[in-house]
N, C-alpha and C positions, 0 to 999 in steps of 0.2 A: 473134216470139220463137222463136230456135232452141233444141227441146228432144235433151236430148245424154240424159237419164235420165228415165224418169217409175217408177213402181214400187209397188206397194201395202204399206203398212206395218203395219197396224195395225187391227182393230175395238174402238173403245170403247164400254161400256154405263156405266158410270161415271167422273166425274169424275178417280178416284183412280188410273185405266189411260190418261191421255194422255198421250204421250209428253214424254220430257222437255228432249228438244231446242227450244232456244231461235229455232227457226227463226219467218219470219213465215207467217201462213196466211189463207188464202183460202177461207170456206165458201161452197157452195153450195145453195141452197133449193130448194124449187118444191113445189106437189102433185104427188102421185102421178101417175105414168104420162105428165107434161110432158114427158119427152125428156129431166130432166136427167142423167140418168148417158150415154148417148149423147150429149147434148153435150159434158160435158166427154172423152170420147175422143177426140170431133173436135179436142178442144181441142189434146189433149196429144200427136196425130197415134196414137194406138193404138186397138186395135178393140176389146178386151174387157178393157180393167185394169177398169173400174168396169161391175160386173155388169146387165148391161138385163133386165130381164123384162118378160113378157106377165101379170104378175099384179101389180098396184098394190099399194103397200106393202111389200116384201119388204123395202126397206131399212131396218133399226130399231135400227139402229146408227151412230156419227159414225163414219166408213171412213175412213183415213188416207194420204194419195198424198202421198208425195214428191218436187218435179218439180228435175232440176236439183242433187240433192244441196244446196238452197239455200231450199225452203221446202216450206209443205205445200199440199195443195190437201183441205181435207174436205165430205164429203158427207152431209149431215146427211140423218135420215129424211125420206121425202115426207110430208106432211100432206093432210088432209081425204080418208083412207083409210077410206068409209062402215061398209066390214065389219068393222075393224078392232073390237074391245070396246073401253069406254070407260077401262076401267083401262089397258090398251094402250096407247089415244091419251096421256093422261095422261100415262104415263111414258116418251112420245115427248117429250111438249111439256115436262116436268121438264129430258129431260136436254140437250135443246135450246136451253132457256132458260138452266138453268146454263151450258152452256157458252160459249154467247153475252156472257151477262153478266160471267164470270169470267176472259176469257180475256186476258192485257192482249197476247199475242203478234198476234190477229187483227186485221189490217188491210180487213180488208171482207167485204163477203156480198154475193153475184151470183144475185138472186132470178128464175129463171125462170118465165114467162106464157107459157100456148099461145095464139099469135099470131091464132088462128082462132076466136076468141072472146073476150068481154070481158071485163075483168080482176074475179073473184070477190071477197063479201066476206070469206074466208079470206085470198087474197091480200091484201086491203086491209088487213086485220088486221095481216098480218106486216109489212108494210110500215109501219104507223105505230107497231109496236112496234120497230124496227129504227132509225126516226129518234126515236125516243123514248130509244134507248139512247145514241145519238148513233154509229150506227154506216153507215158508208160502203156505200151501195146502190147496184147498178147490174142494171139491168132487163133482163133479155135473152127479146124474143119468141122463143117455138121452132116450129120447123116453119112458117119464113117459107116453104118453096120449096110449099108445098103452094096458095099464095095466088096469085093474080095480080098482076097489077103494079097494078092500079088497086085491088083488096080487100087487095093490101098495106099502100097507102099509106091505107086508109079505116081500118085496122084499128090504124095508127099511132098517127093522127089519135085515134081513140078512144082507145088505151092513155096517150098523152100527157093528153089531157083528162082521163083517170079518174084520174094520180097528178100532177096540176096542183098541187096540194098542198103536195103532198111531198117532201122531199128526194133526189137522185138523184142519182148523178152522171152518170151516161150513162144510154138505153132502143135500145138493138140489136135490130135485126132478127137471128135467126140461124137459119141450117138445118146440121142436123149431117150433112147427106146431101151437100150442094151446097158445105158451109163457111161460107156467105154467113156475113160477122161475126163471122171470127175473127180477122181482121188487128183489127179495130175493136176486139172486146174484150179482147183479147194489147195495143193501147194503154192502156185504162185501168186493167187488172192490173198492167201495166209501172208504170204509175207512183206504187198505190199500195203494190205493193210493191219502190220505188225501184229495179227493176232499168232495165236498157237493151232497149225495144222491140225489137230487132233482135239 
């Protein structure tokens, strides 16, 4: 996918501040400190539009990126943030769930696992709430380059066995260092939001 704009739009805390453009959107999940805001840079070939930090949870807001002048890319708070207060989490998982649930523009959520361990039952959680919604998932391990080629493929082998389950459309390896898996998941983005791969 050749990106011509990517750009940051927007922080929503409620429902009633999402923008109104009828564009298609693409959330993003993961726990805390997974590498997903660093990945999706990789994604979008930029270094700092979606903010990285060394302190898990900072994001607690849905963040709005524009890629393309042609759809969104959001990034929803990380979850299973231990320090966080429970009314916090809460009104993490409120405005997360509403939006998931109400949003009829979204065409998928891209749930990141740190590849270096096995997938949590928070992860699991999200996951069968996700195909419970009936909404389009696709797995991407993060911080594949930090594994060898042999505890790569052992750590697949696991990821795959643990959501054998479940509905998916793809599970990617990806490193946001090295790129590995972004041709791969720039395919399955492409298609579910009918652009052209290329």
């Amino acid at each position: 996918m050749k990106i011509t704009d990517a750009r940051f739009v927007t922080s929503v805390a409620t429902l009633n501040q999402l923008p109104r453009e009828s564009y298609p959107q693409i959330a993003f999940a993961g726990r805390s400190n997974v590498g997903k805001s660093s990945s999706i840079n990789a994604l979008l070939n930029r270094r700092k539009l979606a903010q990285t930090s060394s302190t898990p949870g900072k994001t607690r807001l849905l963040n709005f990126f524009l890629v393309n002048q042609r759809y969104f890319f959001v990034d929803l708070p990380g979850y299973g943030y231990a320090k966080a207060s429970k009314t916090l989490q809460q009104s993490w998982l409120d405005l997360i769930e509403s939006y998931l649930k109400e949003n009829k523009y979204l065409r998928g959520v891209v749930q990141f696992i740190d590849l270096r361990h096995r997938i949590t039952p928070l992860d699991l959680d999200l996951l069968e709430w996700l195909n419970h919604q009936g909404l389009a998932v696709i797995l991407v391990g993060t911080k594949a380059d930090k594994l060898s080629g042999n505890g790569l493929a052992v750590q697949l082998g696991f990821l795959r066995q643990d959501v054998a389950a479940f509905s998916v459309e793809a599970v990617i390896p990806f490193s946001a260092h090295t790129g590995r898996g972004k041709n791969e998941l720039w395919q399955v983005l492409s298609a579910l939001l009918r652009e052209p791969a290329e």
